[in-house]
C-alpha positions as CSV (number, residue, x, y, z in Angstrom):
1,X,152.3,194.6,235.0
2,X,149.7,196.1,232.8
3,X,146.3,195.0,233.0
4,X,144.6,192.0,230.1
5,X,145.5,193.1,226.8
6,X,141.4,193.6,226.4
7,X,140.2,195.3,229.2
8,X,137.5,197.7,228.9
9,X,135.9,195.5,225.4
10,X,133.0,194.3,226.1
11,X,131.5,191.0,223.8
12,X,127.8,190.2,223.2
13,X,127.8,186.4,222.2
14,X,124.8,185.2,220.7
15,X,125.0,181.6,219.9
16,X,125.5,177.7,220.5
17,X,128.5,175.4,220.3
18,X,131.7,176.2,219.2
19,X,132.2,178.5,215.6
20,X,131.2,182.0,217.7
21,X,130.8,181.0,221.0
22,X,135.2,180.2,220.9
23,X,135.6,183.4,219.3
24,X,134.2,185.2,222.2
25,X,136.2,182.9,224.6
26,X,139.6,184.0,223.4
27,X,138.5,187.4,223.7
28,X,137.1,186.7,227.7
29,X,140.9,184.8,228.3
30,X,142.7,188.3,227.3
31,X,140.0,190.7,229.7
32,X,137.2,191.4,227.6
33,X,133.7,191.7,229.6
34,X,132.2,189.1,227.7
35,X,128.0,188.7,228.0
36,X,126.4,185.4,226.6
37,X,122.9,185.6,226.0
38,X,121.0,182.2,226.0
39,X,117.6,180.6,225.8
40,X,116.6,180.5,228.5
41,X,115.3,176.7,228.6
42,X,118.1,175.1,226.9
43,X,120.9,177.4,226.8
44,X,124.1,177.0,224.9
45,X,124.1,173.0,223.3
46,X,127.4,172.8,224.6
47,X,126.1,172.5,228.1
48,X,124.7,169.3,227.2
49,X,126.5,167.8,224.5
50,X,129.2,165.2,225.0
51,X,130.5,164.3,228.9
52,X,129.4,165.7,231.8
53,X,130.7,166.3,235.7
54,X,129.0,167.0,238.5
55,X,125.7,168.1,236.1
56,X,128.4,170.5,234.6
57,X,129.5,169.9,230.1
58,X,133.2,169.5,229.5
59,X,132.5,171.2,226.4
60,X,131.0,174.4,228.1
61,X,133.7,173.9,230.7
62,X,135.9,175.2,227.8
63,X,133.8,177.1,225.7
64,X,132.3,179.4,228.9
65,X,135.5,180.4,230.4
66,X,135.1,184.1,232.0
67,X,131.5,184.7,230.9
68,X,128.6,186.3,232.1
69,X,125.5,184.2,231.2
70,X,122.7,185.5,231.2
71,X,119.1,184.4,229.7
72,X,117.0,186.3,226.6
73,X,114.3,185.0,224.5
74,X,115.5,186.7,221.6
75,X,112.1,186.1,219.6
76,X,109.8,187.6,221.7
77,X,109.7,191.5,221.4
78,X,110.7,192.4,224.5
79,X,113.6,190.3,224.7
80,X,114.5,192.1,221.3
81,X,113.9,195.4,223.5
82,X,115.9,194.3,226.4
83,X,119.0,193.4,223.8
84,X,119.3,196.4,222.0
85,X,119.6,198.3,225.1
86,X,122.4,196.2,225.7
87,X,124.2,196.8,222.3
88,X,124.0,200.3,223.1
89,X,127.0,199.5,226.0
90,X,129.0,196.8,223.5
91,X,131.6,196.8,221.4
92,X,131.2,193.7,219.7
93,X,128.7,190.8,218.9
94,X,129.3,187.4,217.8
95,X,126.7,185.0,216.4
96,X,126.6,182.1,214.8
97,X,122.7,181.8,213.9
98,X,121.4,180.3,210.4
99,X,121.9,183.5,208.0
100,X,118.4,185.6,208.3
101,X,117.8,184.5,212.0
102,X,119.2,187.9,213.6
103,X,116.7,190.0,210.7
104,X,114.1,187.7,211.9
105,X,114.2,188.9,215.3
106,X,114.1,192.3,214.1
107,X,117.6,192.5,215.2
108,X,119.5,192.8,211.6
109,X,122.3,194.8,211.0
110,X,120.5,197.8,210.2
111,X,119.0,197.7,213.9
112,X,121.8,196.8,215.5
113,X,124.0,199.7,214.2
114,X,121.6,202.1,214.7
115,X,121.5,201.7,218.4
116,X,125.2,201.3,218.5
117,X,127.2,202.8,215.2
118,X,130.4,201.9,216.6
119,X,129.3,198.2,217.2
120,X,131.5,195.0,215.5
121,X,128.9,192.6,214.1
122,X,130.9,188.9,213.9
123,X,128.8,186.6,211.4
124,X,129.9,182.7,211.7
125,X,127.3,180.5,209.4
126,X,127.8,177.5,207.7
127,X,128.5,179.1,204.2
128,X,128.3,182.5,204.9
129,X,125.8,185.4,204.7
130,X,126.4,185.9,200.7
131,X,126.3,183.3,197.9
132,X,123.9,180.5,196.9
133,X,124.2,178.2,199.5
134,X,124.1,180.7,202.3
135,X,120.4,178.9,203.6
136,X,122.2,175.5,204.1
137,X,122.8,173.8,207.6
138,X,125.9,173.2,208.1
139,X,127.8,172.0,211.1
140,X,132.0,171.0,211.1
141,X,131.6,168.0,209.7
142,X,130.1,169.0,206.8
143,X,132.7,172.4,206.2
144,X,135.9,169.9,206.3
145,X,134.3,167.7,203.6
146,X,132.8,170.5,201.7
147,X,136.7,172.0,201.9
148,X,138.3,169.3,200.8
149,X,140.0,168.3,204.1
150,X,138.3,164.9,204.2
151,X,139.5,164.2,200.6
152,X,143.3,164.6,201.7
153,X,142.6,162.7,204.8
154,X,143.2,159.3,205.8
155,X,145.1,156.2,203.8
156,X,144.8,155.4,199.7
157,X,143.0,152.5,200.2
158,X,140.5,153.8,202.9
159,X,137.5,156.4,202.6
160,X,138.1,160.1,202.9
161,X,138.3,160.4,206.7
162,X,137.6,163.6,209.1
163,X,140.4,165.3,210.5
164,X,140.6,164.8,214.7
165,X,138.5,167.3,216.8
166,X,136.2,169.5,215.8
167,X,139.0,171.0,213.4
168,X,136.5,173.5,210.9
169,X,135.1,175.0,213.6
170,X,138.0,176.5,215.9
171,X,139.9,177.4,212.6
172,X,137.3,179.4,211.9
173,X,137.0,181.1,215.3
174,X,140.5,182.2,215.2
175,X,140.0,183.5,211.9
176,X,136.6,184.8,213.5
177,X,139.0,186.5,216.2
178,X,141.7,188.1,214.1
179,X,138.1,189.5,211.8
180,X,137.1,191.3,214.7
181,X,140.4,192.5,215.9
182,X,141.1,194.1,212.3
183,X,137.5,195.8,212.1
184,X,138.5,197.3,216.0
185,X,141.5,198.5,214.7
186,X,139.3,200.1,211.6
187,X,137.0,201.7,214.0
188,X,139.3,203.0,215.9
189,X,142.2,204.4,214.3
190,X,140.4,205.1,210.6
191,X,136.5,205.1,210.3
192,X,134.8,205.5,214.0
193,X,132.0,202.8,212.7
194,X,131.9,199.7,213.2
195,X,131.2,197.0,210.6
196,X,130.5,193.5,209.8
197,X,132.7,190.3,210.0
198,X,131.3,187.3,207.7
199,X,133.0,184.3,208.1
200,X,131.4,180.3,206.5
201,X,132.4,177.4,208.3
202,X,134.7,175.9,205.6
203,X,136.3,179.1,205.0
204,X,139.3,178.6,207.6
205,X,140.2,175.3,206.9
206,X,140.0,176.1,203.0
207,X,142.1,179.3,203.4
208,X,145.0,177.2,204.6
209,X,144.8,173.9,203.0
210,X,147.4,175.6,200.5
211,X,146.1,173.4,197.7
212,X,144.2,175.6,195.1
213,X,147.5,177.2,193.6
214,X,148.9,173.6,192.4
215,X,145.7,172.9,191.1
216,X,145.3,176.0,189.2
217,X,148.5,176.1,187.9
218,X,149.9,172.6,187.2
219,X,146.3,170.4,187.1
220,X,147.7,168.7,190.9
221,X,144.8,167.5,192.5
222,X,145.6,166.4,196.6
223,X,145.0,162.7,197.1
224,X,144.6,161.0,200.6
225,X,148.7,160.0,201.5
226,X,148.9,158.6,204.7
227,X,151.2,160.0,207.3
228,X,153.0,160.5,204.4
229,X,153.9,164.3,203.3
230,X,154.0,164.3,199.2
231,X,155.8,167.7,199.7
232,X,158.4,166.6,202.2
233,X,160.5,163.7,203.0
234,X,161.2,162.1,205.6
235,X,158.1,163.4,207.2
236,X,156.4,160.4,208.6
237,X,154.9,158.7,211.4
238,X,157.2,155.6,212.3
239,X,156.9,152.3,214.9
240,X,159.6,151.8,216.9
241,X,161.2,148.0,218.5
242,X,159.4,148.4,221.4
243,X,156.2,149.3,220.3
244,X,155.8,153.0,220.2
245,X,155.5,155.5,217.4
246,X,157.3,158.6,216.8
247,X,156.9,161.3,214.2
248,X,160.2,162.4,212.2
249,X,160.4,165.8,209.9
250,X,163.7,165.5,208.3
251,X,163.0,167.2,205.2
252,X,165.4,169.9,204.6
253,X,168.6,169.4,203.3
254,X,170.8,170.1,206.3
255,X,168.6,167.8,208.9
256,X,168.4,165.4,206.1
257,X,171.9,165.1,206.6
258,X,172.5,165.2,210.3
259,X,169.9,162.1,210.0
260,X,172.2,160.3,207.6
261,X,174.7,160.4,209.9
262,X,172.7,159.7,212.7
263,X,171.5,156.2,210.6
264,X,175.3,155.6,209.5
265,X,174.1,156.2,206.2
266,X,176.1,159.3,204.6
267,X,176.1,157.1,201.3
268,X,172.4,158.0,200.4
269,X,173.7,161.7,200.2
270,X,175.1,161.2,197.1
271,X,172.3,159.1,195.4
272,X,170.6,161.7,193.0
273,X,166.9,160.3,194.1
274,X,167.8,161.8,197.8
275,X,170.3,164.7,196.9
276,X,167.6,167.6,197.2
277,X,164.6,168.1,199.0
278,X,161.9,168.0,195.8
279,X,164.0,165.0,194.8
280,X,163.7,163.3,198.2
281,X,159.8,164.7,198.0
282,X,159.4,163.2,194.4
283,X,160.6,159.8,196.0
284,X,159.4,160.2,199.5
285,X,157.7,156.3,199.6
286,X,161.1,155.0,199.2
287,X,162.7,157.6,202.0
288,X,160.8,156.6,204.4
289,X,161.2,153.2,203.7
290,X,164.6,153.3,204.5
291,X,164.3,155.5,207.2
292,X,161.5,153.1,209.0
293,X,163.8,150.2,208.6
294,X,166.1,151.5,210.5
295,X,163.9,153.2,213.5
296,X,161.8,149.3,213.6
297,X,165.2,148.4,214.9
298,X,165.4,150.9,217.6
299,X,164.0,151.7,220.8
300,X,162.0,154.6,221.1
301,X,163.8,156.4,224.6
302,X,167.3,156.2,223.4
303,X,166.3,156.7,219.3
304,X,164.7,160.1,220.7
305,X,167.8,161.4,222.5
306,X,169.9,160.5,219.8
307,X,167.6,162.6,217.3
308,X,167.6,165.3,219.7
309,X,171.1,165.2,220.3
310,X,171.5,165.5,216.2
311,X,169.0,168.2,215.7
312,X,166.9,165.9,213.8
313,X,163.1,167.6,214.5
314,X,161.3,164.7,216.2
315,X,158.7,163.4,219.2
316,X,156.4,160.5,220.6
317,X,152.9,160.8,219.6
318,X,151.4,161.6,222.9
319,X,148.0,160.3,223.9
320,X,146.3,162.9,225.8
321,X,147.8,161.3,229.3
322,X,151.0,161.6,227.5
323,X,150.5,165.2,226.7
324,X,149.4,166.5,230.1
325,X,152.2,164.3,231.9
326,X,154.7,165.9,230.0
327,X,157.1,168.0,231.7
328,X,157.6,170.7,228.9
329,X,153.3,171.2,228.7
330,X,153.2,171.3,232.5
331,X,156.0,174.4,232.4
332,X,154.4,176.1,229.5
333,X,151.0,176.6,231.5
334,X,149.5,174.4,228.6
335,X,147.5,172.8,231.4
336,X,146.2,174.4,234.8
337,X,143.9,173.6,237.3
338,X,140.1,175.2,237.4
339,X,137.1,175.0,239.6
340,X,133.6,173.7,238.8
341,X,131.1,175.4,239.9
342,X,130.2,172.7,242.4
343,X,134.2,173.1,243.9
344,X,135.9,170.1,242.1
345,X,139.3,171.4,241.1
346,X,140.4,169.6,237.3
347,X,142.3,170.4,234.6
348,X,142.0,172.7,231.9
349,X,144.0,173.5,228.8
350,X,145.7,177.0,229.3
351,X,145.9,179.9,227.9
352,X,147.2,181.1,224.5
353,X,148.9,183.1,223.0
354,X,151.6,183.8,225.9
355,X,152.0,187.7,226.3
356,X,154.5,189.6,228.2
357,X,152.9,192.4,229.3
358,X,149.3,191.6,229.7
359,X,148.5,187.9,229.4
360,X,145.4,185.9,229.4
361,X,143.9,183.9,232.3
362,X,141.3,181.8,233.4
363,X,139.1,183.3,236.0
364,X,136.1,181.3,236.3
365,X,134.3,178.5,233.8
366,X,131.1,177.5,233.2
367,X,128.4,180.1,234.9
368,X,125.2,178.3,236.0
369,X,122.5,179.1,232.7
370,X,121.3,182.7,233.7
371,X,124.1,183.2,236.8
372,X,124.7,186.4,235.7
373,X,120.8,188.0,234.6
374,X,121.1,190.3,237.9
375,X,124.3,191.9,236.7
376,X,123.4,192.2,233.3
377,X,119.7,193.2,232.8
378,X,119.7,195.4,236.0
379,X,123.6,196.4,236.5
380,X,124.0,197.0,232.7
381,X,120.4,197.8,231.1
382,X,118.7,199.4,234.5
383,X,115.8,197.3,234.9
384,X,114.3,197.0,238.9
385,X,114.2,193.7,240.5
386,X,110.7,193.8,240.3
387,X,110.8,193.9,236.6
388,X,113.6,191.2,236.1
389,X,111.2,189.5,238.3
390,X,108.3,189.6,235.9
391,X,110.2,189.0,233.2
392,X,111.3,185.8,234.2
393,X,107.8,184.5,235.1
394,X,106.8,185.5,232.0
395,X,109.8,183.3,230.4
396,X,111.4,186.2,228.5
397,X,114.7,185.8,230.6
């Protein structure tokens, strides 16, 4: 087997939480030598945000898979020194600073590609680097109300509601990723310079929310729905006898059918309101009426087989202790055991995409803050141990 589909990239990550710092961590799964530079007093915010185990984030559990850490004070000048140096031996960066930060620091674009032509620069900001709201603060809540997601989300009667999860902001790292990937591509086989990547926080989710050419055209404006699909019935989330819910897709015409029979209820084929999918769309609120009328009388276990049995698209809505139970997600590698740093073994989502020939893996998570400033600033850059030394006391690593 060949070796990780990026081996021999090398990733400067500069930046907190999750819009660049997730970007990065795809790339580390796959081989690449990713380097993240933190302050050195606080480090990455995902170190301390949300729960913690044995002093060790659950978010940067995730988020610092495969990384060297290492510690820069990128706004003194000799941690701007120390970091250029370091371009010099990377292929990419990723950041996900305030737009102006980076020229702050005397470390703009200009700079950077001057000690390293060939370098990927990987912008992820709250609105981007261009336009007039480029100086705003924004974090994922903010990009899926600013993109409309909140507006679609949630019930008629209720306030627009967030989507689950920090939705915005790993949307835009895979767009972040695939960015990056394409300007490799362009250094490689067509230009021999690198270039940058500018990404805003609300421009993932708004790239696929699939809404503007509706409005443009025909005037539709996206209201909140439900569970409901406007576009597709039956597509609904449905309670069961026994108390459980399951989610149904029977939208096209040839499950739509299979379900029919399934329900004993081939008459509703030929009623014109439910004899096409845009028809059954058009009158979805009285589709899935009927159709939840008839799963309230069964019980989820056996109403699941049969649907599978009938090729009618369908599953329990899993809690997360459903999810990592489940036989198919334990066989898939969707969840696999790691090792904090202070040896207690726990479970981790796996890696994705699966490839054939070079796939992904977890090697490590969540490096001490600094673990790695040996390897880096002398291994990589060349400084003596005396001079790391003197650097740390005077706090610029």
């Amino acid at each position: 087997m060949a070796g990780k589909a990026l081996q021999g990239l090398r990733v400067l990550e500069l930046g907190s939480l999750i819009g660049a710092p997730f970007c990065a961590t795809l790339m580390a799964e796959f081989g690449a030598d990713v380097i993240k530079v933190e302050d050195p007093e606080v480090g990455d915010m995902s170190r301390h945000l949300g729960q913690a185990v044995d002093g060790t984030g659950l978010m940067f559990a995730s988020l610092g898979r495969n990384k060297r850490c290492a510690t820069l004070d990128l706004r003194r000048p000799e941690g701007q020194d120390l970091l250029l140096r370091l371009v010099a031996s990377c292929d990419v960066v990723v950041e996900n600073f305030r737009p102006g930060t980076l020229a702050a620091w005397n470390l703009d674009w200009a700079r950077l590609s001057a000690a390293n032509p060939r370098l990927v620069l990987a912008h992820v900001s709250g609105f981007g680097q261009t336009g007039p709201y480029r100086d705003r603060l924004a974090f994922d809540r903010i990009a899926t109300a600013f993109s409309g997601q909140d507006h679609v989300t949630g019930f008629p009667d209720q306030p627009p509601t967030r989507p689950g999860g920090a939705v915005a902001d790993y949307v835009t790292a895979l767009f972040c990723t695939i960015g990056v990937m394409f300007a490799l591509h362009h250094r490689d086989h067509v230009s021999g310079r690198g270039q940058e990547v500018d990404l805003a926080l609300y421009e993932g989710i708004f790239r696929i929310g699939g809404a503007v050419e509706a409005y443009d055209l025909l005037g539709t404006v996206p209201m909140r729905a439900g569970n409901a699909n406007p576009s597709i019935a039956p597509a609904e989330t449905f309670a069961t006898r026994d108390g459980c819910w399951v989610a149904i897709n029977g939208g096209t015409d040839n499950v739509w059918r299979r379900l029919l029979k399934l329900m004993g209820r081939a008459d509703l084929a030929a009623d014109a309101r439910f004899s096409t999918a845009r028809e059954r769309a058009r009158h979805h609120a009285e589709v899935n009426t009927i159709v939840g009328a008839w799963i309230a009388g069964q019980d989820a276990g056996p109403l699941l087989d049969a649907l599978e049995r009938e090729s009618v698209p369908a599953t329990r809505v899993n809690t997360v202790a459903d999810a990592v139970a489940d036989p198919h997600v334990r066989a898939r590698g969707n969840v696999v055991q790691a090792v904090l740093e202070s040896g207690r073994a726990f479970l981790t989502t796996g890696v994705v995409p699966k490839l054939s020939e070079s796939p992904g893996a977890i090697d490590f998570v969540a490096p001490p803050l600094g673990a790695h400033n040996a390897e880096v600033w002398c291994g990589l850059v060349g400084l003596s141990t005396s001079e790391l030394e003197g650097l740390r006391i005077a706090g610029v690593v």
